[in-house]
Structures are given as C-alpha cells and as structure tokens.
C-alpha positions as CSV (number, residue, x, y, z in Angstrom):
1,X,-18.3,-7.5,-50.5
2,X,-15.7,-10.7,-50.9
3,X,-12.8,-7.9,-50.2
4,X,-14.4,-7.2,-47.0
5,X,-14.9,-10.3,-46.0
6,X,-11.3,-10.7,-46.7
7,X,-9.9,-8.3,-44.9
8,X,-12.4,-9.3,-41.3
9,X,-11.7,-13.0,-41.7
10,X,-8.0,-14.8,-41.2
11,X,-7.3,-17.0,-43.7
12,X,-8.0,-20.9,-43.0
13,X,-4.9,-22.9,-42.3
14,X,-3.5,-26.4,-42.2
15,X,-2.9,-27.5,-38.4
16,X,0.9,-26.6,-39.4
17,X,-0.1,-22.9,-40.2
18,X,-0.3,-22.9,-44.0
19,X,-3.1,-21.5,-45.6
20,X,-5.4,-23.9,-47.8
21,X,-7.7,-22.9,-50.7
22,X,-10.5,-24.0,-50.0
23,X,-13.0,-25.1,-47.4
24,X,-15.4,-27.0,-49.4
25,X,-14.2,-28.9,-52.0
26,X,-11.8,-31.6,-52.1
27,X,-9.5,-32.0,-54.9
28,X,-9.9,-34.4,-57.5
29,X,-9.7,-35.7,-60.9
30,X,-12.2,-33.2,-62.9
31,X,-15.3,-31.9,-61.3
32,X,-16.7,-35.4,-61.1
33,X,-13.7,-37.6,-60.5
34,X,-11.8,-39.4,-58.0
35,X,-10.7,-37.7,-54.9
36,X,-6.8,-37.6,-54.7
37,X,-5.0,-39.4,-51.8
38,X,-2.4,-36.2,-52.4
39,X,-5.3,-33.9,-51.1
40,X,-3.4,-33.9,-47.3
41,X,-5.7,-31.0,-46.0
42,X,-8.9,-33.6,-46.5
43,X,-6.8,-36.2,-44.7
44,X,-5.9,-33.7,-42.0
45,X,-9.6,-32.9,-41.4
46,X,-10.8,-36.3,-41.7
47,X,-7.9,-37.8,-39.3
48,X,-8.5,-35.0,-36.8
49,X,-12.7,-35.5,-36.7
50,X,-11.9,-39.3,-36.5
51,X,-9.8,-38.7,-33.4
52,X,-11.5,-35.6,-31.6
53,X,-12.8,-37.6,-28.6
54,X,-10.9,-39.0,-26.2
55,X,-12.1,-42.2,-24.1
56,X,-14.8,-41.0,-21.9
57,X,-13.8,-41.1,-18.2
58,X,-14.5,-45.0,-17.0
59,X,-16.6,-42.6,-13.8
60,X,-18.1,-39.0,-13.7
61,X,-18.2,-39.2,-17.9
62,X,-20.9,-36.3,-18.0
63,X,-19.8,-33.1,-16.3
64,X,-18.9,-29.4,-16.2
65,X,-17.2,-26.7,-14.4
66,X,-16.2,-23.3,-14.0
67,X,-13.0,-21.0,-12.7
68,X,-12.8,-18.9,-9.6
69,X,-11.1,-18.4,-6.2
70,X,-10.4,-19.4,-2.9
71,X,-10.4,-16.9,-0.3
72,X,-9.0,-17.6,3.4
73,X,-10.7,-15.5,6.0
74,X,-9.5,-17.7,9.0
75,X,-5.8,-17.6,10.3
76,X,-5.2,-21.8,10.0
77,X,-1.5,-21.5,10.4
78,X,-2.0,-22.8,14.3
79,X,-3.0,-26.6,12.1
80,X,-1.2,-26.1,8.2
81,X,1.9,-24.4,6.8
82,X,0.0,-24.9,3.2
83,X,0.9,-21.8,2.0
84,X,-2.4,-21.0,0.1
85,X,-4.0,-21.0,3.7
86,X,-1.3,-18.9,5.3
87,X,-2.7,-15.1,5.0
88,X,-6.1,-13.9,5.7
89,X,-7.5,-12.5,2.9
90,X,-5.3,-14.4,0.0
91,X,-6.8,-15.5,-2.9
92,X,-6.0,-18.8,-4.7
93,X,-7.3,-19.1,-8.5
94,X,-9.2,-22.9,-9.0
95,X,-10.7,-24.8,-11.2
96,X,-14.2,-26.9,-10.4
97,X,-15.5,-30.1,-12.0
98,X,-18.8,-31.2,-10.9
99,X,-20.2,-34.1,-12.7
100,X,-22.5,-37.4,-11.9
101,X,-20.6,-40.4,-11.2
102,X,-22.3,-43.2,-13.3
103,X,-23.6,-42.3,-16.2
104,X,-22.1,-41.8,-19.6
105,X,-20.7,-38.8,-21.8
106,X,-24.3,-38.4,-23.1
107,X,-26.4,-39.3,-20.0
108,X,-28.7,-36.6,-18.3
109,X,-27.4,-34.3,-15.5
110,X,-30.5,-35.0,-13.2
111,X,-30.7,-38.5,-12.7
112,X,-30.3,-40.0,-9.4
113,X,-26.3,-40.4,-8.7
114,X,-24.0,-38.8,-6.2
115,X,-22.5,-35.6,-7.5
116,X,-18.7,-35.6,-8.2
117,X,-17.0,-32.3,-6.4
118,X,-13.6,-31.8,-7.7
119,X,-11.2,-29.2,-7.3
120,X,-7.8,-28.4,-8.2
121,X,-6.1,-25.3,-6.7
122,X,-3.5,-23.6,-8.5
123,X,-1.0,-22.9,-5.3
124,X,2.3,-20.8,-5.0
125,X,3.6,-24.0,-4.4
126,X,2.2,-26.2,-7.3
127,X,-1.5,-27.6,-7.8
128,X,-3.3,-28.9,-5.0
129,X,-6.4,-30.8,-6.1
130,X,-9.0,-32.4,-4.1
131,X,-11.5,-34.8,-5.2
132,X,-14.7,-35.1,-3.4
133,X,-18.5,-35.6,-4.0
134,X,-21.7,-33.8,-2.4
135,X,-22.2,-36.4,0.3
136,X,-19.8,-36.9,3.3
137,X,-19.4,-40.2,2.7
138,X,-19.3,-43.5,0.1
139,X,-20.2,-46.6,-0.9
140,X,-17.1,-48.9,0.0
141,X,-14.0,-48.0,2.5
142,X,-11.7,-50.0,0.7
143,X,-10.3,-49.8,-2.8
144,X,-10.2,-53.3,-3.9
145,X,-14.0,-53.0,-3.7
146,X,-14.1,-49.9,-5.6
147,X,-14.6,-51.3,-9.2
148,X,-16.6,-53.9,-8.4
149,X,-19.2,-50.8,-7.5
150,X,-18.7,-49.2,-10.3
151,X,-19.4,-52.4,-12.6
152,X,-22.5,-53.0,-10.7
153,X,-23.7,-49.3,-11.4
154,X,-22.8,-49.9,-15.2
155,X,-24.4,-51.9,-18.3
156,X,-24.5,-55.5,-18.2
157,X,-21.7,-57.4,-20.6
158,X,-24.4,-59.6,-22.1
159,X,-27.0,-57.0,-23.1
160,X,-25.4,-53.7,-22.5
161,X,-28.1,-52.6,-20.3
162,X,-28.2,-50.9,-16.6
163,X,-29.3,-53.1,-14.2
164,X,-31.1,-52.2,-11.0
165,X,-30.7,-55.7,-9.8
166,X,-26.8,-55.5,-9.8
167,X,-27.1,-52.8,-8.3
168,X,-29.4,-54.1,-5.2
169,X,-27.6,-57.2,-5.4
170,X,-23.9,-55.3,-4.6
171,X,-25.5,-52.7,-2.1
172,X,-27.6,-56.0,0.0
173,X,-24.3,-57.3,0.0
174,X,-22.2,-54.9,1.5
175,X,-23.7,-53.3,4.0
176,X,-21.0,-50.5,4.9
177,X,-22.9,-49.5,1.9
178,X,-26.4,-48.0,3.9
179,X,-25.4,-44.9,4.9
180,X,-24.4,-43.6,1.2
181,X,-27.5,-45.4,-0.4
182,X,-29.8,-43.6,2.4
183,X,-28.5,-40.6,1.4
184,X,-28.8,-41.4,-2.6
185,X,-32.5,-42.7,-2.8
186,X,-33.5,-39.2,-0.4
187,X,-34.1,-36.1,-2.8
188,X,-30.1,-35.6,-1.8
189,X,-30.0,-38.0,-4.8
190,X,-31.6,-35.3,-7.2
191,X,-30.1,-32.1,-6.5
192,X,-31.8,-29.1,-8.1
193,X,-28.7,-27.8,-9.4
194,X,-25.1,-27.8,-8.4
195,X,-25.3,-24.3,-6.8
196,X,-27.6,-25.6,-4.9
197,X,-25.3,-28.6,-3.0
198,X,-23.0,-28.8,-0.6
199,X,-19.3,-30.6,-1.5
200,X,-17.0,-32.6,0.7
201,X,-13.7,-33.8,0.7
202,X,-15.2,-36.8,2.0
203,X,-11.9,-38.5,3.1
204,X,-9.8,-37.2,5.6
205,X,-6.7,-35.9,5.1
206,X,-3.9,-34.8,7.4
207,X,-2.9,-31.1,8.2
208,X,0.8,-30.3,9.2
209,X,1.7,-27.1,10.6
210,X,5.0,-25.3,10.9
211,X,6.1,-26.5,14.0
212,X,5.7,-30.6,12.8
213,X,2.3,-30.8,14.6
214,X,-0.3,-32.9,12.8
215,X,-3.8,-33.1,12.7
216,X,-6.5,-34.7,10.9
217,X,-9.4,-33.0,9.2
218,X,-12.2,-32.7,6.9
219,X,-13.4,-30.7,4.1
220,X,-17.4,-29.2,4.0
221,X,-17.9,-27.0,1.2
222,X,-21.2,-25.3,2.1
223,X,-23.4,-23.6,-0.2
224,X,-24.3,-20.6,0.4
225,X,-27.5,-20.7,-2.4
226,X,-28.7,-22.4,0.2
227,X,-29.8,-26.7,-0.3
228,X,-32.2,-26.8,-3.0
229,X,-33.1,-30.4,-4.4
230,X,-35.8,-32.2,-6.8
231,X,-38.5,-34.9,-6.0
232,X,-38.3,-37.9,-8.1
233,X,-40.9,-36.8,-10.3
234,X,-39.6,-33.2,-10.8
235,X,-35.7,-34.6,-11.4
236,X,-37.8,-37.3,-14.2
237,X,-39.3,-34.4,-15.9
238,X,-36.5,-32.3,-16.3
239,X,-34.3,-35.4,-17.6
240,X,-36.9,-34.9,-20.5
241,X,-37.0,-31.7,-21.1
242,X,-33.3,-30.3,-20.6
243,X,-30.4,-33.5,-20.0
244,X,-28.0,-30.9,-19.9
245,X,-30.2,-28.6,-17.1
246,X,-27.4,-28.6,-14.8
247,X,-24.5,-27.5,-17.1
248,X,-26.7,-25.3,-18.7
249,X,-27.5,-23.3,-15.3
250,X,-24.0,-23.4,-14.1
251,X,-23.3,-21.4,-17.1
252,X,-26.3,-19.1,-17.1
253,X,-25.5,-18.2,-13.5
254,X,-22.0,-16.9,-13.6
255,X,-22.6,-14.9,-17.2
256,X,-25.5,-13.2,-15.2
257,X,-22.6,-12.2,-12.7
258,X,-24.8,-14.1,-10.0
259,X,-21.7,-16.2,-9.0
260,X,-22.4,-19.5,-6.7
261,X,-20.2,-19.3,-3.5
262,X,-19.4,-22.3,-1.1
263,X,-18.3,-21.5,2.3
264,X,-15.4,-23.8,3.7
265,X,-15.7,-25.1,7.1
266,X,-13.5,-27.5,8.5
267,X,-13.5,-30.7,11.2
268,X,-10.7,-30.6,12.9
269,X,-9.1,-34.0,15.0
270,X,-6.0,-34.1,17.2
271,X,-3.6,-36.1,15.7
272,X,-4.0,-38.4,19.3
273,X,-7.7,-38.9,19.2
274,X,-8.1,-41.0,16.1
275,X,-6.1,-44.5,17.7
276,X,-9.1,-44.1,20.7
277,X,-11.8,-42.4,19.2
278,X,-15.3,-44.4,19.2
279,X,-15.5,-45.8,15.8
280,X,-12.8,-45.4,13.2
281,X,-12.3,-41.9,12.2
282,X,-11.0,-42.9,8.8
283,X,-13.6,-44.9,7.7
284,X,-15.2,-43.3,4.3
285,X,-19.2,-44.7,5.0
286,X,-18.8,-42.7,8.7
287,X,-19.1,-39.7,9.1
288,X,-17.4,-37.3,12.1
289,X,-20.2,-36.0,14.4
290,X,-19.9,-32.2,14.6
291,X,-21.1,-32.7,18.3
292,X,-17.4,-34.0,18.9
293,X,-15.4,-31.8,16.2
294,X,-17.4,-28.8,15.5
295,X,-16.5,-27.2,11.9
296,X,-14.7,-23.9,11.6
297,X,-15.3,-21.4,8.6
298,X,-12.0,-20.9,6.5
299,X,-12.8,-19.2,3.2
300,X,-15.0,-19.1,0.8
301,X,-15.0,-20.3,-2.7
302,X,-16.3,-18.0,-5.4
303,X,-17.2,-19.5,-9.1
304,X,-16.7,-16.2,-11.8
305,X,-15.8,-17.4,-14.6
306,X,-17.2,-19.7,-17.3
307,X,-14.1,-22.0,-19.7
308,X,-13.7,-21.1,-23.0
309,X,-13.2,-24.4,-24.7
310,X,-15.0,-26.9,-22.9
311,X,-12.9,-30.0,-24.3
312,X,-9.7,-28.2,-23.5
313,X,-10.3,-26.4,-19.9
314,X,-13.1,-29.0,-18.7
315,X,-12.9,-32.7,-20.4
316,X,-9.0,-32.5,-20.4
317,X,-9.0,-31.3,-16.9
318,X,-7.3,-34.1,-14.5
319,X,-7.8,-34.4,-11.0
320,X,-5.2,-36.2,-8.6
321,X,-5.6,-36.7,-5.0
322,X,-1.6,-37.8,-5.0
323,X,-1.2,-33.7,-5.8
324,X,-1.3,-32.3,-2.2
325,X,0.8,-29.5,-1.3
326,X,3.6,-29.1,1.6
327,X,1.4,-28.7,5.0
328,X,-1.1,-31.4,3.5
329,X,-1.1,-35.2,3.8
330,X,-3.0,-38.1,3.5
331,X,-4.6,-40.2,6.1
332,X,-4.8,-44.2,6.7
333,X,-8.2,-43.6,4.3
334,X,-8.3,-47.3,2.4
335,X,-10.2,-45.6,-0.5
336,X,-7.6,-42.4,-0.6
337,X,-4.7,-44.3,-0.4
338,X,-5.6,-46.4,-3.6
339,X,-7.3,-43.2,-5.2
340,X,-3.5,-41.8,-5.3
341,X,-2.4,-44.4,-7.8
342,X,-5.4,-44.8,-9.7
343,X,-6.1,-41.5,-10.1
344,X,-3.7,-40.9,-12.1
345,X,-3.2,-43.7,-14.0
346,X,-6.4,-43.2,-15.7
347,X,-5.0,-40.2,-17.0
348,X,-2.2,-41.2,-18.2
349,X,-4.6,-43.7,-20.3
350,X,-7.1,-41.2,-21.4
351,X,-5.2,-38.1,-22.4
352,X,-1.6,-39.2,-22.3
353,X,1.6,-39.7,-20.3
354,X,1.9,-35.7,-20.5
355,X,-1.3,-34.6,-19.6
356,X,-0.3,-32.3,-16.6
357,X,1.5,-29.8,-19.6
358,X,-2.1,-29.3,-20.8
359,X,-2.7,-26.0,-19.7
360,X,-5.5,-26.7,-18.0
361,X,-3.4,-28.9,-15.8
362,X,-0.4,-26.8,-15.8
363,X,0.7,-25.6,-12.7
364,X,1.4,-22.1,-12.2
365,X,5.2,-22.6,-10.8
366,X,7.9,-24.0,-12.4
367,X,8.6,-27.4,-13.0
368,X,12.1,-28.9,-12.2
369,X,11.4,-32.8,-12.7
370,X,13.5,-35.5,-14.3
371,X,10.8,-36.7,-16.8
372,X,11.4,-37.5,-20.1
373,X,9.8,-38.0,-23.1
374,X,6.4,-39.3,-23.9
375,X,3.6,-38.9,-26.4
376,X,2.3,-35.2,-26.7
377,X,5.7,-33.7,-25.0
378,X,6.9,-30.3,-25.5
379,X,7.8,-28.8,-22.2
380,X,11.7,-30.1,-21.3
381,X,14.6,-28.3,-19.8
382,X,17.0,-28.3,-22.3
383,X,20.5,-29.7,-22.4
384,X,20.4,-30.9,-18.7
385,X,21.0,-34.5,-16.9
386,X,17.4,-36.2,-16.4
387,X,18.5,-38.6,-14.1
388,X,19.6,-37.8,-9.9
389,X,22.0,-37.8,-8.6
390,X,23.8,-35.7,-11.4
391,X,26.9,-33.0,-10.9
392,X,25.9,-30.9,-13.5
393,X,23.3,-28.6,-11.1
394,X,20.2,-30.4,-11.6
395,X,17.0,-30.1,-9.2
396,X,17.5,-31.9,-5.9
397,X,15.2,-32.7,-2.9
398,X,14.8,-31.4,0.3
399,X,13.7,-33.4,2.2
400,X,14.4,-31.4,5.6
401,X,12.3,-28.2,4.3
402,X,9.8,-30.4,2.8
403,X,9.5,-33.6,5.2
404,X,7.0,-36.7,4.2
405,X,3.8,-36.9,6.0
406,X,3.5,-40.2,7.4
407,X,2.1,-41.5,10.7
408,X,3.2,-44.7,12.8
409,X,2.7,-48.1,11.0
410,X,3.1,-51.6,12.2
411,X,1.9,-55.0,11.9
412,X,1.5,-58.3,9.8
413,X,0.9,-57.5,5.9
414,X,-2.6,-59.1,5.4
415,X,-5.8,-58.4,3.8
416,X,-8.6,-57.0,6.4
417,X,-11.2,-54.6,7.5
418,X,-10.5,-52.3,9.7
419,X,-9.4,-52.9,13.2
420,X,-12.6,-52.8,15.5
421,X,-13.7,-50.0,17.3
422,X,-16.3,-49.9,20.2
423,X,-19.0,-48.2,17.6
424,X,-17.9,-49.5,14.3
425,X,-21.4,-50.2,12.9
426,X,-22.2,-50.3,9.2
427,X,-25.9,-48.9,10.2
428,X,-26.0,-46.6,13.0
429,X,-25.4,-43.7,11.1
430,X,-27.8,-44.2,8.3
431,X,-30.3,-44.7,11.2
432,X,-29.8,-41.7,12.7
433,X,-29.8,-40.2,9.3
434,X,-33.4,-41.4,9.1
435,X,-34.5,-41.0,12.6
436,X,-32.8,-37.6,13.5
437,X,-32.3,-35.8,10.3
438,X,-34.9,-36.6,7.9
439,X,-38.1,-34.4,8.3
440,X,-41.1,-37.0,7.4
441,X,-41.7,-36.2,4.2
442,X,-38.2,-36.9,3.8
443,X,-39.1,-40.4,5.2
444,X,-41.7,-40.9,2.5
445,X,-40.0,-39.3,-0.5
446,X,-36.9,-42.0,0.7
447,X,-39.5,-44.5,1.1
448,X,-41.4,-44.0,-2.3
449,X,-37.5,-43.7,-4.1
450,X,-36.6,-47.0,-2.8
451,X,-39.6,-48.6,-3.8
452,X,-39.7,-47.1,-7.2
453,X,-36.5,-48.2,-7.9
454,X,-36.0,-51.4,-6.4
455,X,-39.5,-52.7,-8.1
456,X,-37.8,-52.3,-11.8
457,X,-36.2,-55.8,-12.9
458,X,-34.9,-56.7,-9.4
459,X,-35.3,-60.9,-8.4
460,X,-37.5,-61.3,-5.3
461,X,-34.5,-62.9,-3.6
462,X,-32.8,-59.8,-3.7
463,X,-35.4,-57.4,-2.8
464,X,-36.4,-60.0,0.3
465,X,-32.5,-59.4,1.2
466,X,-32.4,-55.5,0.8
467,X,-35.8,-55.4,3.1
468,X,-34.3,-57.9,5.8
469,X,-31.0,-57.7,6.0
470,X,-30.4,-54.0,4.7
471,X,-32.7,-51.4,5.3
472,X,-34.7,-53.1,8.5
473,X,-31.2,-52.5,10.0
474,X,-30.8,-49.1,9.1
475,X,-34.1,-48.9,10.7
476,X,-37.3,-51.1,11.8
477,X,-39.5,-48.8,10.5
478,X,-37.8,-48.0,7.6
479,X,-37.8,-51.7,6.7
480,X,-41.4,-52.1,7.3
481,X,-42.4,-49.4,5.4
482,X,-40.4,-50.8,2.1
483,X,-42.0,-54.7,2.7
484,X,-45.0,-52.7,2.8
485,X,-44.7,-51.0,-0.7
486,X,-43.3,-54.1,-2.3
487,X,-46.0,-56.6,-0.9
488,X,-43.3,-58.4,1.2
489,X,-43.4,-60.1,4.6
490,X,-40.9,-58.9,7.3
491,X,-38.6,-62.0,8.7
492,X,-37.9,-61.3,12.4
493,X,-35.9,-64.1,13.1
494,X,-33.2,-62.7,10.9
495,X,-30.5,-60.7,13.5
496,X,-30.7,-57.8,14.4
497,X,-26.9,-56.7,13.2
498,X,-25.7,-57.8,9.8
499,X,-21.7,-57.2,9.0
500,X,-20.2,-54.5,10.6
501,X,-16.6,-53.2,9.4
C-alpha cells in the first residue's frame, strides 16, 4: 500500500524544490530532546505561516470574485478608439472583485454597506481596470474628505469599537452625503446577492475617439438576474447563519454553469454640455438623469469561471483607476483624480512595489518600462539601459499615436467646492429618490432602517441634527416620519436649504 501511495503522491519539497523527509516530525536531540535551530525545513514552515497574510485592504477587506468576458455588441467607435470596444462581437477576458466597503477581512457579506464593483480588463493594449460600487453615486466628491469617511465608518481608537454615532455625526455634517445614505439605509443597502445588483463606474470618465473627438460618459452595469435585495431582518438573519452567503453563492452559481451576466449600458455627454449643463456633471453624489442622456447597451459581461487560489487570483488582485487604456480618460471628477494616486499606492504598501508582475495583475501584452528593481522582482529586460533618453534602442513614447487626454484648465490654485451651478443641490436628488422612485414600502423599510440604526449609541444632539438639518431636507415627510420613530420634535425655523456644493 506505502509503494502505491508513493508512486500517486509527489514528493514534499522545500520552497527551493528539495525534497524533505518528513512532514511530521521535527528534528531534534533524541525522541524527547531539543529541537535543532539546524532543522531549516521547520523554520521555512514556521516563517512562511508567520507571514501568509498580507495587511488587509484599509477598504473593501472582505470580498470575492470570479473570471469572464466582455462582449461588445454595439459599434462605439463613433465616441472611443479603445480598442477592446472596437469590433462587434469581440471578447475581452476580465477579472471581477466585488466586496463590502467597511468591514474587515472577517466581517459578514450581508451587512448593510455599499457593494465594491471592480473590474480590471485584460486589453490588447494593456489592463484597463475600473473601480466602481453598486450605487451611482458616493458619500464625498472630493478626496481630501475621503478618509475622514472611512475613519468614521471604522472602530473607534479608544475602544476599538464601531460607532454609529461617528457615523451620523460625519454624514449630519456633510450633507452632499444624502443622496448615498438614502440609497444605503433602503434594502439597496442589503443586496440579496451580488448577481442580483447592478454596478457603476460611478465617476465619469472621458471617451476619445479616432478622430480627437471627446466625450464624457458613464458606466451602468445592469444585471440581468434581475434586482433582488433583503429586508433588514432577512440580511440580520443570514449574517447568522452564513457570513460568507455572498461569496459562497457567487461560487455555487458559476460551478452550476448558471453564469451571472451584466449588461453594459452607457450615458453619453458631449464634450460641450458639461461647462453649461444644469448642475455639475462631475459631481460623484449626482447623478446624470437618463431623461437628458439616455443609456445605450454596449456588451455584456459574462462571469464563467471561479479562481483557483483565492489569495493569489482574488486578495492579490489590484485595481487602479490610473490604468485606463488609449481612447479612455479621466474627467475633472475630485474623487477620481485623487483615486489615481491612492490607488495605487496602497498597493505598493500591501503587496509590494512589484505587485502588477503577480499574475493576476499581469497584463497580457508586453511590458517595455524602465523600472527597476524592488522587493519581489523577477520580470526585467535584460542587459538594457533603464533610464530615457538612451541610444542603445530602448522603449520610447509616442506621444502623437498615443496623445494625453486632458481638457482646458485655468484659474487661481485654491482649495474649493465646485464652481456653482444653477441646480447644484446636495438634496434634490435624494428627494426625488424618495418621492419618485421609492414604492412605499420602500418608504417604510428606509424609514424603519434609519430608525433602527440611528437609535443604537447615537447622542440626541446628533440625531436632532440628522432629523433637522439632514433628512427633513431630503424630504418633509421623510423627516417627519424619522422624529416620529425616535420621539423627536420637528424644528421648523431651521432653513429650508442646508449646504449645497
């Protein structure tokens, strides 16, 4: 029986490839004496366990994903030379990273949080990734404000404890931050699972097509399972009974071959009607009416194929929104244009200067860059100059093939909001939100989440703010109906209007 074993099993190895001789025992002095320092196959496995995880991801810790495709089935080339888009019927393989966005490595997948939506495409002409979540828009439009949200979604310092009243207290204190909260306390906050949700780019970006013509759009990934979410109660109970319900279904779905398909449609601006348009069209709490820039199917995105490592193909994978492909640019988005450095920079801290020769984050073109060196390297180009300009036939830029995407700039360097529009209101579409969209027991359920959540360990000062100055300027009734379930008073004499951009 041992030979047989034998011959069906390789033989265990050292890291380095030399076999060891045994996978039990260490070696020591007699059966019952000191382990020896010399045994380096113990230290390897010890070392290795102590370092197996690397620093959890500061946002969207807990998440999963899956491979597939993107299909075109609309001729774009009229708006992008991007050559994935440039022939019906091509197919461009992706990866997928879904996740939450505040909890940790460890937390449940159906608490309430916004659902990360990341996606990097492995182009003809090097990766393209896009990070997004599963609402159109977010909490704060400019970067500098962005990690003071995170820290208020995140433990405490002194107790190491979440804190619903950090969190009231940030949100009642920035108002651009309705519209996203709206759509987090509705059952959008508790999605059933992450076939059933739709994904956005969120920011806009800017489209270039062959001819030098720009234009500004956005990304809606629509599901085609069809939007399927939990109550409060129902996303509770599952937390329970399965934290990892959403990864686990993911998974299930696509090794039944019943694989989750998004369809792309796109909003598409004129590169003129942004400096004129109503409100300000890259403002990342606003939303583009599709009344004024309907969408327009694309492709489709199919998942069909589950990773094979998890820690390699999915918690080693790095999104970038800096990695945007000729045809694509960015847009005067605050929140994107500090998202391009942070991005990553985070990885670069959390997996290493060389994380994009990981194959996971490995394009699938050749690389011809002057980098050099670094932890973890092992891709380089030989015996060549790696620095520019060099005689010695090195890569060199084009920049008349592959031009920069930019727009007109000019003014006073200064720290600001926004310049004001005629409709730049930090509540108007939240309102509508609740007015126009939300069925009525949509209403309640939002009523009954805000309530719930907002009555756990949050001062009376701030819940008298979020009441007056928050959510009865979303809407009156709104507001009435959350004083009501917390046993406050309305204050009329407060105004009508509280910040703006």
């Amino acid at each position: 029986m041992s030979d047989q074993r034998e011959q069906q099993n390789p033989i265990t190895t050292t890291d380095a490839g030399i076999p060891v001789s045994s996978d039990e025992y260490s070696a020591t002095v007699g059966p019952d004496g000191p382990t020896l320092l010399q045994d380096s196959y113990l230290i390897e496995k010890m070392a290795q366990f102590n370092r197996e995880r690397v620093p959890e991801r500061v946002v969207h810790a807990k998440g999963t994903g899956a491979f597939g495709y993107f299909e075109v089935t609309e001729d774009v080339t009229q708006w992008t030379r991007a050559a994935f888009l440039n022939t019906v019927g091509k197919r461009t393989p992706l990866l997928i990273r879904f996740s939450t966005v505040a909890g940790e490595l460890g937390s449940a997948d159906t608490v309430r949080d916004p659902r990360g939506f990341a996606i990097k495409f492995y182009t003809e002409e090097g990766n393209y990734d896009m990070v997004g979540n599963n609402t159109p828009v977010f909490f704060v439009r400019d970067a500098s404000k962005f990690q003071d949200f995170i820290h208020s979604q995140k433990r405490m310092p002194g107790d190491d404890l979440r804190s619903n009243n950090a969190q009231w207290d940030f949100w009642s204190l920035s108002p651009e931050s309705a519209h996203q909260v709206t759509i987090l306390m509705s059952d959008r906050g508790t999605p059933r699972t992450l076939r059933h949700m739709n994904g956005y780019s969120s920011h806009t970006y800017m489209w270039i097509n062959a001819k030098g013509e720009r234009f500004w759009v956005k990304y809606h990934f629509k599901t085609e399972q069809g939007i399927a979410n939990f109550t409060n109660a129902e996303a509770k109970a599952m937390t329970a009974e399965d934290p990892d319900y959403h990864r686990r279904d993911l998974r299930e779905a696509i090794q039944k071959k019943d694989y989750p398909v998004w369809r792309l449609e796109m909003q598409i601006m004129p590169f003129e009607d942004a400096a004129t348009y109503r409100f300000n069209p890259f403002d990342l709490t606003k939303v583009w009416p599709h009344k004024d820039y309907p969408t327009i199917s694309i492709g489709r995105m199919v998942l069909d194929r589950n990773p094979e490592n998890f820690f390699a193909q999915i918690e080693q994978a790095a999104f970038e929104p800096s990695n945007m492909v000729p045809g694509i640019g960015p847009s005067p988005d605050k929140m994107l244009l500090g998202r391009l450095f942070s991005y990553a920079d985070t990885h670069r801290y959390r997996i290493g200067t060389n994380y994009k020769q990981l194959p996971v984050n490995a394009p699938e073109v050749e690389v011809h860059s002057y980098s050099k060196d670094g932890s973890m390297r092992y891709r380089h180009n030989g015996n060549q100059p790696v620095y520019a300009p060099n005689s010695y036939g090195g890569p060199q830029a084009d920049p008349q093939r592959y031009p920069e995407p930019s727009w007109f700039a000019s003014g006073e360097i200064m720290r600001s909001a926004y310049t004001l529009h005629a409709e730049d209101n930090d509540f108007v579409q939240a309102g509508n939100l609740y007015r126009h969209v939300m069925t009525e027991t949509d209403r309640e359920h939002l009523v009954d989440n805000i309530v719930g959540h907002i009555s756990q360990g949050v001062e009376r000062v701030i819940q008298e703010r979020t009441v007056n100055n928050y959510w009865s300027q979303v809407d009156p009734d709104l507001g009435a109906r959350v004083a009501k379930g917390l046993g406050l008073e309305l204050r009329p004499e407060l105004p009508t209007s509280v910040g703006g951009v």
